[in-house]
Wavefront OBJ file of the C-alpha trace (Angstrom):
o trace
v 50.102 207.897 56.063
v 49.305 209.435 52.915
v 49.343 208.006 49.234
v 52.157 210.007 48.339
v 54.093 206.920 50.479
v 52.906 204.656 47.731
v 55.730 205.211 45.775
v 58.524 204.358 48.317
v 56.714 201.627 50.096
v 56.746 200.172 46.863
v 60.609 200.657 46.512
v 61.413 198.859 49.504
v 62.046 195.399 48.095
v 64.091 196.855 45.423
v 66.113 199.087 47.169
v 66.725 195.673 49.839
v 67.677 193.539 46.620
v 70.374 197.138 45.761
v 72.094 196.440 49.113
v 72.037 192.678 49.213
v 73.725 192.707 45.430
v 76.334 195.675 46.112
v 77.097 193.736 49.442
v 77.776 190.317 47.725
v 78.794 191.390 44.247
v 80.090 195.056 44.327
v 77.151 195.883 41.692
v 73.823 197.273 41.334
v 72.927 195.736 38.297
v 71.120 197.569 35.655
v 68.012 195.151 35.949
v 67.262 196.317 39.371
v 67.620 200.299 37.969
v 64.938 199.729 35.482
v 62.756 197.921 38.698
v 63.007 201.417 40.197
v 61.811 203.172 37.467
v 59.288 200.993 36.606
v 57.997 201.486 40.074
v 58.324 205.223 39.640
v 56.218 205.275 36.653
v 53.749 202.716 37.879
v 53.230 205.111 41.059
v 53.360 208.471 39.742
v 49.567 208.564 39.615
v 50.270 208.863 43.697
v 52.768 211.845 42.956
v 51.348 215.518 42.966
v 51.363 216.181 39.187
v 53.359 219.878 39.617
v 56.328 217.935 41.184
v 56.996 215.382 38.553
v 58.880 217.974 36.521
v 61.064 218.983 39.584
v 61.895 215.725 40.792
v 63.059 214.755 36.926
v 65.131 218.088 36.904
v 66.993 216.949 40.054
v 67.133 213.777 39.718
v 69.402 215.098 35.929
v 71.282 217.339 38.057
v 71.792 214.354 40.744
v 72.974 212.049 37.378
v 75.270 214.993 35.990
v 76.954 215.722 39.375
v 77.462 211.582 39.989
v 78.743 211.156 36.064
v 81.489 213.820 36.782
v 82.257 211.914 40.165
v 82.562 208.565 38.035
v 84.554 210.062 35.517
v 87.338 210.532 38.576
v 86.787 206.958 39.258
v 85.585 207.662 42.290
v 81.953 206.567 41.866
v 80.667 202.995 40.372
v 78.851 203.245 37.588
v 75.158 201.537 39.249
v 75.294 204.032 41.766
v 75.698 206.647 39.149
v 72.485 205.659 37.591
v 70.537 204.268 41.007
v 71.416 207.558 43.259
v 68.905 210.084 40.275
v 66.165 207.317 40.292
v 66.128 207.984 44.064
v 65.520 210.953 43.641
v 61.940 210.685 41.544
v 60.983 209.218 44.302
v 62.229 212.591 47.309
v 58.731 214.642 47.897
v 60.010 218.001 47.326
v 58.679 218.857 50.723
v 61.445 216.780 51.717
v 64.186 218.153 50.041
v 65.715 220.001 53.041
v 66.419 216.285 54.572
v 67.222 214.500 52.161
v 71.058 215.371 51.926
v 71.284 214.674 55.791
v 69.880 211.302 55.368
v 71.181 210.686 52.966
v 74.661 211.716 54.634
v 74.195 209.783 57.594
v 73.094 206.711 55.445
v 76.536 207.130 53.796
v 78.148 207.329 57.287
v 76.004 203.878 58.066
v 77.038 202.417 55.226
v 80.499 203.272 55.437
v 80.858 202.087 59.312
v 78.889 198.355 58.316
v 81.425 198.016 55.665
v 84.562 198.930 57.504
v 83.237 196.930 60.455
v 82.746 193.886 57.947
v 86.360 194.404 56.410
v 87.691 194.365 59.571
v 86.316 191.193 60.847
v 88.345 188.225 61.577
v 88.797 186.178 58.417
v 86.874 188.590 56.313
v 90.135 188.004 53.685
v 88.020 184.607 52.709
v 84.538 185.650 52.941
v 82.090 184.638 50.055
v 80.948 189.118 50.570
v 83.305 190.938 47.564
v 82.506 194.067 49.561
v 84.143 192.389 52.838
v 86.977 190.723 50.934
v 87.858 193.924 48.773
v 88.779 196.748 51.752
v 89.331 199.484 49.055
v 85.976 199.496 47.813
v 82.459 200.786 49.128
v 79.077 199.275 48.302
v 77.249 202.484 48.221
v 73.952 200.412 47.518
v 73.419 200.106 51.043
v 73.923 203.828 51.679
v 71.278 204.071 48.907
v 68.811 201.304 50.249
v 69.099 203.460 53.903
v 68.568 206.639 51.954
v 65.167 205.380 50.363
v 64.167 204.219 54.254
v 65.056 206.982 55.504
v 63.385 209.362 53.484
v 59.893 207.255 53.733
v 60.037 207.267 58.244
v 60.627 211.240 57.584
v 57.587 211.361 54.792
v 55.870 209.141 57.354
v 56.762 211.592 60.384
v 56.846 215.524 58.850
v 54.299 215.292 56.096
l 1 2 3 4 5 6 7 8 9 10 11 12 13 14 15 16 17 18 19 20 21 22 23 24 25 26 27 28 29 30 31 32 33 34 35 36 37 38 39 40 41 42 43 44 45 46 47 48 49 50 51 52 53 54 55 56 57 58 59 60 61 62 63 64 65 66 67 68 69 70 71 72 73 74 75 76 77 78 79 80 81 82 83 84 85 86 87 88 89 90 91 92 93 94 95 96 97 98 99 100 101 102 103 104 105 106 107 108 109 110 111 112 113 114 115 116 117 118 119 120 121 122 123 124 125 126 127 128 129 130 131 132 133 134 135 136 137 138 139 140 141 142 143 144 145 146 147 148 149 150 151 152 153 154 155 156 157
């Protein structure tokens, strides 16, 4: 382990508390998007200087692609603002990954939530994301991401 997994180790609790509230509620909330920057910032002493202006430039290009998305409706607006703050925190040597993990966290996410809809009684359960069957808490696709990316920092750098 290197310090450059600092940053994410940090993340973990607030990428958990993402999940957890998109599961309940259906909403990353804004407070817990500032968290993640805040830890960003705090950590970026443990990021290699020449990358910080990379990882802002995708992490714009990840927030313009995901505001067109939203503007179809298709995307909720906290994971139009969490999915680019994930991104500070991809170490460009693992930018070849990334999209699969974060593909398969998306296919994760997807399967818990369907399996959760499907569930006997799910109609009355206290969960918005297991009542409401037409939406998707991408938060936990999101949370998995972050994880995800941190065991392959752990394992290939």
């Amino acid at each position: 382990m290197t310090l450059q997994t600092v940053p994410l180790l940090v993340l973990m609790p607030v990428l958990a508390l993402i999940a957890w509230s998109d599961l309940r509620e259906l909403r990353i909330p804004n407070k817990l998007t500032i968290a993640a920057l805040v830890v960003f910032a705090a950590t970026a002493v443990f990021v290699p200087f020449d990358e910080i202006p990379l990882r802002l430039l995708a992490a714009g290009i990840c927030f313009a692609i995901c505001f067109a998305i939203w503007c179809f409706g298709i995307m909720g607006g906290g994971d139009v603002k969490m999915l680019p703050v994930l991104c500070l925190f991809v170490p460009i040597d693992l930018w070849w990954v990334a999209p699969y993990i974060f593909s398969a966290s998306m296919l994760i996410g997807v399967s818990i939530t369907w399996g959760m809809q499907r569930a006997r009684h799910a109609e009355d359960a206290e969960w918005e994301s297991v009542r409401n069957s037409g939406k998707f808490p991408m938060g936990i696709s999101i949370a998995l991401t972050g994880l995800g990316v941190l065991v392959a920092q752990l394992v290939l750098i």
